[in-house]
N, C-alpha and C positions, 0 to 999 in steps of 0.2 A: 449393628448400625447399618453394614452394608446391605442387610434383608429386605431393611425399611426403606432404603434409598431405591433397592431395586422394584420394591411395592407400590411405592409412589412416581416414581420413572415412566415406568411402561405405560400406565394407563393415562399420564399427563402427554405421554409424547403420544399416543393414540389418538389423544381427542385432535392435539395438535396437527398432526398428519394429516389428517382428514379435514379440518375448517381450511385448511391451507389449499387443500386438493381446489377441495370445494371452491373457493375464491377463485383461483386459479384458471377452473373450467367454465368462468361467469363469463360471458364476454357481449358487447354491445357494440353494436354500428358508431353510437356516438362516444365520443369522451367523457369517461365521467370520473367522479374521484371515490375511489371504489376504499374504504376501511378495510384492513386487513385481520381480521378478529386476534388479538394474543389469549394463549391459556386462560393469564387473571383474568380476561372482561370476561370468558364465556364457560371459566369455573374456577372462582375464588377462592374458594376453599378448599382445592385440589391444590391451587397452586401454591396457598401457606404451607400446606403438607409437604409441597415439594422444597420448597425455601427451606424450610425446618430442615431437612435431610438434608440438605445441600449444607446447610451452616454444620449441624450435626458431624458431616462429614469430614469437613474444613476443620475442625476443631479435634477431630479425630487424629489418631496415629495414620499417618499418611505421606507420599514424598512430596515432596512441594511444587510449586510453579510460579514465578516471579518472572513476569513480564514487563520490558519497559517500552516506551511510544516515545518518539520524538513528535510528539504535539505542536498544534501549531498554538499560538495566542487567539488568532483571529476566530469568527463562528466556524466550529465542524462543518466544513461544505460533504463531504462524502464519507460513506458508512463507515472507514475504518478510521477515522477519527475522532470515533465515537466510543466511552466508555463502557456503555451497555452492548456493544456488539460482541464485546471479547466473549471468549466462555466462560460458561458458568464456572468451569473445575477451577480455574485460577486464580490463587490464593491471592498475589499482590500483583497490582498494577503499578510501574513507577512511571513518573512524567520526567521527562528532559529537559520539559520548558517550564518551569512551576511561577512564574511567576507574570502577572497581567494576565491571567487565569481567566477566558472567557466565563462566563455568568451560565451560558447553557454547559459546559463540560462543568465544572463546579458543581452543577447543580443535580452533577449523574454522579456523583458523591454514593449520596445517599440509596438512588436506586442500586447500587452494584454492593454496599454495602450491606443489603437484606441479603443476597447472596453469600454473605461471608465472605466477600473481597476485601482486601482493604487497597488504599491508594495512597502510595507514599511518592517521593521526589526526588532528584538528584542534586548532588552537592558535590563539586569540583575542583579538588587543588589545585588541578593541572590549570584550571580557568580562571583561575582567581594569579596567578602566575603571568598567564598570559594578558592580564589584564591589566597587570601594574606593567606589564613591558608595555603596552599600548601605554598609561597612562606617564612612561617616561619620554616617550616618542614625542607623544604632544607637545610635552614641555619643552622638549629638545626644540619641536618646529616653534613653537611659539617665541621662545628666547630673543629678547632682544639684540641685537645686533651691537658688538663692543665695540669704542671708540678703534680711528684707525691708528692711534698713538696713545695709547693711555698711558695716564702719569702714574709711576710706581707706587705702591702705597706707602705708606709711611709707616715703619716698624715702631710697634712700642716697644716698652722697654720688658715687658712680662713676655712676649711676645718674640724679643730675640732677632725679629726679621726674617724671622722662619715661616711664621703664619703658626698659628695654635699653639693654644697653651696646653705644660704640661697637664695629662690626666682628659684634656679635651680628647672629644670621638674624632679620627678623622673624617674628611667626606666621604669615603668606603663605608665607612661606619654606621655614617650620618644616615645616608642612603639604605641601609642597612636594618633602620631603626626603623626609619619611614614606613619598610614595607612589612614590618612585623606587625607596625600599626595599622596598614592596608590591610592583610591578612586577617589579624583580630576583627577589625569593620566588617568588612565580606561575610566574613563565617559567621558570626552574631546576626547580620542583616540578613542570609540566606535562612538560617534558623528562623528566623521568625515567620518565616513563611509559614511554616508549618499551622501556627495559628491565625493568620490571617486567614487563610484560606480553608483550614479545616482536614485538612494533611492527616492521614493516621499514621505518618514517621515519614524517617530519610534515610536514603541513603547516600552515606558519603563513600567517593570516589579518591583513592591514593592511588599512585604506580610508584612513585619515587626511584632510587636507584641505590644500589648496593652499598651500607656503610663500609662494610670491611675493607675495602680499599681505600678509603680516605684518608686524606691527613688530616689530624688530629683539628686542625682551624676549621678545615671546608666540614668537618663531622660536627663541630660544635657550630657552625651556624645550619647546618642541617636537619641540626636536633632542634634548635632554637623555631626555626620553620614550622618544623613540626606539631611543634606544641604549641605555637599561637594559633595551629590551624584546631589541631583535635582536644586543647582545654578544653574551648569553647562549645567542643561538641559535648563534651564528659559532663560538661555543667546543662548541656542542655536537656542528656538523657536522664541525670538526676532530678531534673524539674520534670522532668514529663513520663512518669512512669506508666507502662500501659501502653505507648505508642514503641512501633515500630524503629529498631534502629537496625543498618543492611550497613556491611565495610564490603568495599568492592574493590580491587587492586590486588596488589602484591604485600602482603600482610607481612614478611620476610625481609622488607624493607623498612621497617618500623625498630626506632633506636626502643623507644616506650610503646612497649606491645600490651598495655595494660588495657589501653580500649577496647579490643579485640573481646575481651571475659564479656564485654558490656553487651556485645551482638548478636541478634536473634541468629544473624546469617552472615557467614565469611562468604561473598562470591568468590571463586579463583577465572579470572575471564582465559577462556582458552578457544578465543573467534578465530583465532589461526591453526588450530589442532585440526587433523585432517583424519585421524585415528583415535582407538581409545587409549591406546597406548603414548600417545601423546598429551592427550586429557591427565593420566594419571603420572607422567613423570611434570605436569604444571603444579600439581596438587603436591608432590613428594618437595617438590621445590618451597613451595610453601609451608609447609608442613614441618616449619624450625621449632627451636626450643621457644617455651614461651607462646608457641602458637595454640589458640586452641584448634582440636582437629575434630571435636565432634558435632560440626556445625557448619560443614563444607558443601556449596552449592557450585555446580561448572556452570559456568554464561559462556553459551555462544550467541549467533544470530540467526535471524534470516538472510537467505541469498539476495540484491540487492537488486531492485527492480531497473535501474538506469546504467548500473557499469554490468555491464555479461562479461568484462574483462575481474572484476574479483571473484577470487575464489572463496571467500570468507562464508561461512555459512553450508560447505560442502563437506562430507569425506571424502576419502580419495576412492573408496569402494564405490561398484554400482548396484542397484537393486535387482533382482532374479532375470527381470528382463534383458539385463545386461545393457543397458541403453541408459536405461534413469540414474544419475547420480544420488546416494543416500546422503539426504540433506542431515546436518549436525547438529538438528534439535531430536531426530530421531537416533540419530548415533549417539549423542549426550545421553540420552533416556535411556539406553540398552547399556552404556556403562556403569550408569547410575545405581542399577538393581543389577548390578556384576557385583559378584563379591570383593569383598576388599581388606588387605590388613592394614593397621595403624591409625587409620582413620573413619570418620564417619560420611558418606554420603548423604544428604538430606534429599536431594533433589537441583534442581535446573532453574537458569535466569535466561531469560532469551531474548534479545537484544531488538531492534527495530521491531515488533512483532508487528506492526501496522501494515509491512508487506507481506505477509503470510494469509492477508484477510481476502486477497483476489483466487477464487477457485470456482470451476465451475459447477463443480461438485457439491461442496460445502465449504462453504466459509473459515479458515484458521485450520485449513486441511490438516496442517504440519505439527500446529504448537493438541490439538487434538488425537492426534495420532503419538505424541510424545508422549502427553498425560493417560494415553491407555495403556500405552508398556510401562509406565511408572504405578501405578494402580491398576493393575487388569482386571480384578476378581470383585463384582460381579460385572457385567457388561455395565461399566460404570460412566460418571457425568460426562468424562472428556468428549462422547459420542453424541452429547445431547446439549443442544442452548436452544433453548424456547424465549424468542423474542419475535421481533416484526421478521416478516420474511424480508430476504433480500434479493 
């Protein structure tokens, strides 16, 4: 498979190299709005050859590549908010913002899918959490204002003078119940995205926090949480068999770890690892009973183009020069194809990739250089995206 790809490769990026030059050294005294020629318009049937090899590829034994965007809603004003810019080699694209789904990025669906991309979505306990705290807050401000002497109620007799009847839920409870029901809504309404819009899966996002120490009350409504959040997903992967389902968290913290069997990809996020050896005591962490381990992907990110003060996105090593920092999608990659006992590596999830797309070299300098030491043999796609210049 890799022969074919390298067959169809070189002579597709030849022709491209050259219309490009070409363009390039056209130049006119006035303004004008100059077409960029791509591969497909000016050899069609090179470039089905190379799509074939490219899906061929993707569908091949291969490490993976799972990139997410925090998208905007609004039209793609600039190239890397665009889904056709990413690379070719990149199995899955996930979106942050999946829903009010501009009509232009929608409708790059389909072209990134001839690729053998697929594009899936995120889904967030942690936000569905912090949603119902907003959504207590509200109530809290809105609350009408109580009398400045109110008259005592009047006890019945089932009632005692206590307030609640036996077997009644208290308001802890009550409260309690509410947001299993918020919860249930959420997750059913985010699921549905997936069909609205045309989604090839999701992934949902846990971190949770360690049962073992709990008491036995805060472990049983933790567990309770839990399962109003991920029934819903179990029921939804049963209905949609063929798509895409990604767990991304701390899988370790799950009372019912049954979901887990269901997932193409266990992420383990390890954005704050600064070494490999840090990457793989996140993964040992994970890596409980009941876990599966043959289907482990590390997520880090990109360095962040507005804070210079985070470190997330860095190793602590520099590159030969002694000067460059070695960014931690290429540090990911080189643990990734590191041997390993008890578990399986699959490959990498790499986090904002929408800032990795400024170089002035080549475009996705970093998530490109990742996917060539995770697949090196033959001089393979990560080195190659044939689209509009930029």
């Amino acid at each position: 498979m890799k022969r074919n790809i390298k067959k169809f490769l070189f002579p597709a990026v030849a022709v491209a190299v050259l219309s490009f030059a070409a363009c390039s050294d056209w130049t006119e005294t006035e303004s004008l709005d100059i077409n960029y020629p791509t591969l497909e318009e000016q050899n069609p049937e090179l470039y089905k050859q190379y799509l074939k090899a490219l899906r061929d590829y993707k569908a091949g034994e291969h490490k993976v590549v799972l990139v997410s965007m925090d998208n905007t809603t609004s039209a793609p004003a600039q190239r890397n908010e665009h889904l056709t810019t990413m690379p070719d080699s990149v199995d899955i694209i996930c979106l942050m913002n999946p829903d009010n789904l501009h009509p232009t990025l929608a409708g790059e669906f389909a072209k990134v899918r001839e690729k053998g991309t697929r594009v899936i979505y995120n889904i967030d306990y942690n936000a569905i959490e912090k949603l119902w705290e907003k959504v207590l807050a509200d109530e809290e401000a809105n609350k009408p204002e109580e009398p400045t002497n109110p008259s005592p109620p009047e006890a019945t007799q089932d009632e005692g003078g206590e307030g609640g009847g036996e077997g009644e839920p208290t308001p802890e409870e009550e409260l309690e119940l509410r947001f299993l029901e918020f919860c249930r809504q959420q997750t059913v309404s985010q699921l549905n995205l997936c069909a609205k819009y045309g989604y090839d899966g999701v992934q949902v996002n846990y971190t949770g926090r360690a049962p073992q120490a709990m008491q036995e009350e805060e472990k049983a409504q933790y567990a309770a949480r839990q399962e109003a959040f991920f029934s819903n997903v179990k029921t939804w992967n049963e209905a949609n068999s063929g798509k895409v389902l990604v767990f991304q968290g701390n899988p370790q913290n799950l009372i019912d770890k049954s979901v887990l069997g269901e997932c193409d990809y266990i992420v383990i996020p390890a954005l704050t690892a600064t070494s490999a050896d840090k990457m793989s005591f996140a993964v040992l962490m994970a890596a409980v009973e009941d876990v599966p381990t043959d289907r482990f992907v590390i997520g880090v990110t990109t360095p962040s183009l507005t804070d210079l003060s985070d470190e997330s996105g860095y190793f602590s090593g520099y590159e030969a020069d002694g000067k460059t920092r070695v960014r931690a999608t290429k540090g990911a990659a080189q643990w990734v194809v590191s041997p390993a006992s008890g578990y399986e590596k699959l490959g990498i999830s790499i986090a904002n990739a929408q800032n990795d797309y400024f170089n002035l070299t080549l475009v996705y300098k970093n998530i490109r250089e990742a996917v060539d030491i995770l697949n090196p043999a033959p001089k393979n796609l990560s080195l190659i995206h044939i689209s509009e210049p930029t």
